[in-house]
N, C-alpha and C positions, 0 to 999 in steps of 0.2 A: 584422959583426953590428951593428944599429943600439941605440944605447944606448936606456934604456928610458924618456928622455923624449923621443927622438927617435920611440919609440915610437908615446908617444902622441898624439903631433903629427900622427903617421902616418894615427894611426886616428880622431882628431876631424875635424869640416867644419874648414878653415880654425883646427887647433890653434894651442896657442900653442908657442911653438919654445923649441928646448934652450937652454943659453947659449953664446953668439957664434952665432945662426944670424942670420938677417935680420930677423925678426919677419914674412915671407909668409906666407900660405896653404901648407900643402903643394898640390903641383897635383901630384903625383906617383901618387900614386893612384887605381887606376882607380874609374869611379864605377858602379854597377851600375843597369840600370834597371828602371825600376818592373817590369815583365812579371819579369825576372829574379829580383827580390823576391820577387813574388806566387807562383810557383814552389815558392820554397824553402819548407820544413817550416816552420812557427812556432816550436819553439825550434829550428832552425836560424838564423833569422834575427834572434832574441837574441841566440843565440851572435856573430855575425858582428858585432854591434855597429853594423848598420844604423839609422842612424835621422834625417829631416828635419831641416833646420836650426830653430831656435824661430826665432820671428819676434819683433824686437827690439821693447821699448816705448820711448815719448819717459821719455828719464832724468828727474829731476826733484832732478838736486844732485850733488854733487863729493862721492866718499868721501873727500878730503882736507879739504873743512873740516865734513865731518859728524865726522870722529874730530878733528880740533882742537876742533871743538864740544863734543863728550863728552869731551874728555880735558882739560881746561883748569882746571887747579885753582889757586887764590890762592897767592902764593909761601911763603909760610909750610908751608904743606900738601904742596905739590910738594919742600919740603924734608925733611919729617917721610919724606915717600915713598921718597926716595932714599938717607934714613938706613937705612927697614926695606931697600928692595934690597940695600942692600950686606951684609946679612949671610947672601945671595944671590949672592954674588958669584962663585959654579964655574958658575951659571948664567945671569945678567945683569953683563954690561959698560956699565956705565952711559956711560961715556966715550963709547964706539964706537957704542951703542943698540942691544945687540946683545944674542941668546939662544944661551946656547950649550950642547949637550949634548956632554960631550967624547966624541970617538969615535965618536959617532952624527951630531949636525946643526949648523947654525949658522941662525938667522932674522936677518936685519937690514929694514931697510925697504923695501930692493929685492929680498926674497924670501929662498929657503932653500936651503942647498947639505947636501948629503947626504955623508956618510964615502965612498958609491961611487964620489963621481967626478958625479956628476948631479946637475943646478943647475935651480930651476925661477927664474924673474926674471920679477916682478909685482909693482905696488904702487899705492898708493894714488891718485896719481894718472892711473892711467893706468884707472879704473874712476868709473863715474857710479853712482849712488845712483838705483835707479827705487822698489822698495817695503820694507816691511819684513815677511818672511814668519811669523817666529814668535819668540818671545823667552821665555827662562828664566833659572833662577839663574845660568847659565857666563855670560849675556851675549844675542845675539842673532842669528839668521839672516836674512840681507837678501838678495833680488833685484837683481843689477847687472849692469850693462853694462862688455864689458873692451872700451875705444876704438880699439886697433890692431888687435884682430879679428874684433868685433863679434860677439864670444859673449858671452851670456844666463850667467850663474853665478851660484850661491847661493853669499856669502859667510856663512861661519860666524867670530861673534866670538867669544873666550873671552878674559874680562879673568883676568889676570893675580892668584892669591892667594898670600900666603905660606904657602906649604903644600907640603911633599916629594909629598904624591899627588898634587896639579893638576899639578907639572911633570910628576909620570911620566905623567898621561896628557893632556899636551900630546904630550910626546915619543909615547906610543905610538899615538896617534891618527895623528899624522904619517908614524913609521914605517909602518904599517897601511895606509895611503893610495897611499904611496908605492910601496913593495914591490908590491901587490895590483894588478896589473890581471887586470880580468874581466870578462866584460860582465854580472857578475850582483852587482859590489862598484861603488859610484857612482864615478866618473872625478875623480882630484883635478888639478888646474891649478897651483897653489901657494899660497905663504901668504908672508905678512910678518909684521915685529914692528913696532911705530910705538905712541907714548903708553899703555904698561904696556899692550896688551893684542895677541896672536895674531887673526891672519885666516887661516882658511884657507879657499882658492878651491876651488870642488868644482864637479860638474856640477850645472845645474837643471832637477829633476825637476818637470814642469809640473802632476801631480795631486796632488803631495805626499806624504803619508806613509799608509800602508795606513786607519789609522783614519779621514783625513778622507774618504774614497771607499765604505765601505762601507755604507754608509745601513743599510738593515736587514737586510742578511743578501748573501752573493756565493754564485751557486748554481753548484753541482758542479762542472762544466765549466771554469768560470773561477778556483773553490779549486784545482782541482788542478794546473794554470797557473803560480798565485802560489805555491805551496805546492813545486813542481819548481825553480821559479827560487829560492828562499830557499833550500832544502839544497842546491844547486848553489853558489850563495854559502860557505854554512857549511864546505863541503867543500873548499873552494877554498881556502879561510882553513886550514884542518886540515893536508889532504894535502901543499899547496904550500908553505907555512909555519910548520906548528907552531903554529897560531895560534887560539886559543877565541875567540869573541865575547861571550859573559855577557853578554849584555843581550838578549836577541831578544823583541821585542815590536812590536806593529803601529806605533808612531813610529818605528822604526827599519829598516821597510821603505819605499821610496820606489817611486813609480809615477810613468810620463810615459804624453802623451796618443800615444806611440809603441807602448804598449804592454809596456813594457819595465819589471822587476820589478829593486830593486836594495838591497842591505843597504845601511847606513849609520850611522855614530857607534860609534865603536872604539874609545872613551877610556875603557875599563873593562875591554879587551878582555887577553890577555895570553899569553906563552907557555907553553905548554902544561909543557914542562919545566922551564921557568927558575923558577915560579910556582909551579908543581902547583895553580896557583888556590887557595891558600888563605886566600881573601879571601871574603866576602859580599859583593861590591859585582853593581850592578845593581838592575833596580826589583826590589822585595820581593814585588808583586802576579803575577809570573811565575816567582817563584824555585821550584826543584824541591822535595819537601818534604826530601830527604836535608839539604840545606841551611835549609833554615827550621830542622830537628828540631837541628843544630847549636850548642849553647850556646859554643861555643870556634868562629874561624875556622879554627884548629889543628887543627880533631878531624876536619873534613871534607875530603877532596881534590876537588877543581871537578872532573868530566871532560865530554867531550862531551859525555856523556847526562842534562848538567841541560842542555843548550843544548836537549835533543831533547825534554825536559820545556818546557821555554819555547815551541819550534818548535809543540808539542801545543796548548798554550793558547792562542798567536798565531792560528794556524789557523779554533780552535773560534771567538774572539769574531769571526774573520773571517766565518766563514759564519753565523754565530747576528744577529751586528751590535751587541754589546754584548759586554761582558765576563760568561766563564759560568759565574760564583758568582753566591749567590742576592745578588739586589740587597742587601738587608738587611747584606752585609757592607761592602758601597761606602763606606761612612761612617765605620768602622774596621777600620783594620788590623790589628787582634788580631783580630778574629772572621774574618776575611781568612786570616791568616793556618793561624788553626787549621783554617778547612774545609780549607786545602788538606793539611793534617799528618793532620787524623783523619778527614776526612770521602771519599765514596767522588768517585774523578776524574769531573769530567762526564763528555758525551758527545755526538756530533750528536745530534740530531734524528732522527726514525725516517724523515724524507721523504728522505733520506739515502741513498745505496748501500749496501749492508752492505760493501763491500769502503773505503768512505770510511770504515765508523764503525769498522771494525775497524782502519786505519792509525792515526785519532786517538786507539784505545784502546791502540793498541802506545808511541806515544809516553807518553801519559799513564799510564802501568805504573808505582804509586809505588816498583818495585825497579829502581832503576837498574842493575842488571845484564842485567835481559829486555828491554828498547829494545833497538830496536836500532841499528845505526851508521848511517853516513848512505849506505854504498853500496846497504845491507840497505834503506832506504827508497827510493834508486829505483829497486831493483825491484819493489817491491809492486806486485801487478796492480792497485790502483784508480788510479798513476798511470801505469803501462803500457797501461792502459786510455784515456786522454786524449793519449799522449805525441806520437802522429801525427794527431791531430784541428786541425783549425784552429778555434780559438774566437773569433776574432779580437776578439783582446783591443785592441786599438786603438780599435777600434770601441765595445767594450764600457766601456771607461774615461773614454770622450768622453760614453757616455750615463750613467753615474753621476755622472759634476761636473757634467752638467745636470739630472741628478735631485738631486741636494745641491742644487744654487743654486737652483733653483724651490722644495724646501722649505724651502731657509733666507729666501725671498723671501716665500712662506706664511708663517713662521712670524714675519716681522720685522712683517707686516701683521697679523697677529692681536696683535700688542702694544699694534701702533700705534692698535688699535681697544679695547682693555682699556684703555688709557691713557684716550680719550676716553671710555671710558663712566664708568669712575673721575669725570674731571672733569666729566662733565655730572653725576653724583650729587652732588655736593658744593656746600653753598651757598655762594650767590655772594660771598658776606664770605670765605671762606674759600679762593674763589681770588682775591681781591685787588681784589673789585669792590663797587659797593652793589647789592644789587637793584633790579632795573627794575619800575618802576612799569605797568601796563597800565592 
């Protein structure tokens, strides 16, 4: 039985290989063709984890001296650093430059080996630097190129805090990754440790995350789509694992111009028993109200069915195209908050199936008890209603990033013309001139 990073070497174009393989291509697998494709059911051919190679960009820099870049601090400061490490020391070996979870993983700079026996070897130099995708408080997501097998990967950075929670979900992020293959959980590659801060190599998803593709609204056909492949993920995580997500919100669903629909970011995420989740973590903007109404993390136990309350909401801003409290609370999260505790759960749109508003009004049921599970959801007939339709969502994802790009192209030129008209009102001293004389 092939170990489960030989696995996925199996199942990518041109993987990257377990350790001690060669670093080839697998050429062992057969390749299916296009007619073959076209054939299969649409989520069958999710399932199957079919999909085009991306076409590479010209790189534009060395991951190794962009993190000597950012990671270069005066030796005085590099000293103070390595003071606070060491009282960090069950989890940073300073000597070695290594991260270690005992019993679980080990990071060094040539990648991470796993307690199973499974080594994934990747590092800094062997990846080029082409964009930088998106950037928050952990650090930063970047587009790169890995050199020996010319796959397209989203590197995800998270520097390094002195904090018991950031390690746990370093660690659970990785385990998460690691454990989960699916074709409906993003594909991880590896990760490294180098200058205080974790890389972890994932696959890249070329539409990006559910909210930047939904423009104004995703109709029926293609929610129920995205909406199969997300509980298909969550389930996958549950049944197979033991594993909650707490976080499900449209960042954390990822789209390619393949078509293909995929959970992502599990550093929040947690065992269902080991935890009982009695934690508040996650955005606050998707949290069930069982858990808002919560004054103690103690008094609440997390179970599926706030993921299925988040699932609810995710859904609704997907097909609405905005998030569906009244805007008026966007500004604060107390008013935020409270519609979601007191006030009544949205709902679609009436242009809507009733069998659509009635699945998003099953999730959004403020008694967590009456949700219901995620096998209970796919059976609902509004998504057994779609499940053998071909929407051809490939298609359809190619024409929403060129409906984004044409209005963000609109929208960048109506600036550029408010900008001038601004400057033509304003007299000429006051943009740095004398007036002209006629």
């Amino acid at each position: 039985k092939p170990s489960l990073s030989m696995r996925r070497g199996m199942k990518l174009p041109g993987g990257l290989p377990a350790l001690g393989q060669s670093g080839q291509p697998n050429q062992d697998q057969p390749q299916q063709s296009n007619e073959q494709q076209i054939q299969q059911p649409p989520l069958q051919q999710h399932l199957n984890g079919n999909r085009p190679e991306v076409p590479s960009m010209k790189s534009s820099g060395s991951v190794t001296n962009l993190i000597e870049k950012k990671g270069k601090l005066p030796p005085q400061q590099s000293m103070q650093l390595k003071g606070l490490f060491a009282n960090y020391s069950k989890y940073i070996d300073i000597k070695s430059g290594s991260l270690n979870f005992k019993g679980k993983l080990s990071l060094d700079s040539k990648g991470v080996d796993f307690s199973s026996g499974s080594s994934f070897r990747i590092s800094a130099d062997e990846l080029e630097f082409i964009e930088e995708l998106g950037r928050g408080n952990y650090g930063t997501v970047s587009k790169v190129l890995h050199k020996p097998t010319g796959i397209t990967m989203a590197m995800k950075e998270v520097r390094l805090e002195l904090d018991e929670s950031k390690f746990r979900q370093i660690l659970m992020e990785l385990e998460v990754l690691h454990i989960c293959v699916s074709p409906f959980i993003v594909d991880f590659y590896g990760a490294f440790f180098v200058e205080g801060a974790v890389y972890m190599c994932m696959e890249y998803m070329d539409g990006g995350s559910l909210d930047k593709i939904y423009g104004d609204g995703v109709d029926e056909p293609h929610l129920a789509y995205i909406t199969e492949c997300v509980i298909r993920g969550l389930k996958e995580l549950k049944e197979s694992h033991n594993i909650i997500h707490r976080d499900v919100k449209p960042t954390n669903i990822l789209i390619n111009s393949a078509g293909k629909v995929k959970l992502c970011d599990f550093g929040v995420s947690g065992n269902l028993v080991a935890s009982l989740a009695k934690t508040n973590i996650g955005c606050q903007s998707y949290m069930a109200p069982e858990r808002i109404k919560s004054l103690s993390p103690d008094d609440v136990t997390y179970s599926v069915q706030s993921d299925i309350w988040s699932l609810g909401l995710t859904m609704l801003e997907t097909a609405k195209g905005s998030y569906p409290y009244p805007p008026e609370t966007y500004d604060n999260i107390f008013s935020q908050l409270s519609a979601i505790v007191d006030g009544e759960p949205p709902s679609l749109p009436e242009s809507y199936s009733s069998e659509a508003r009635n699945f998003v009004n099953q999730c959004l049921d403020k008694n967590p008890n009456r949700r219901p599970t995620y096998s209970k959801l796919l059976l609902h007939p509004w998504l057994l209603k779609y499940r053998n339709t071909d929407v051809k969502m490939s298609d359809y994802i190619k024409f929403k990033l060129a409906e984004n790009s044409s209005r963000k192209e609109k929208k960048d030129e109506e600036n550029i013309e408010e900008l001038n008209r601004k400057l033509n009102k304003t007299p000429a001293l006051h943009r740095g001139g004398a007036p002209q004389r006629t």
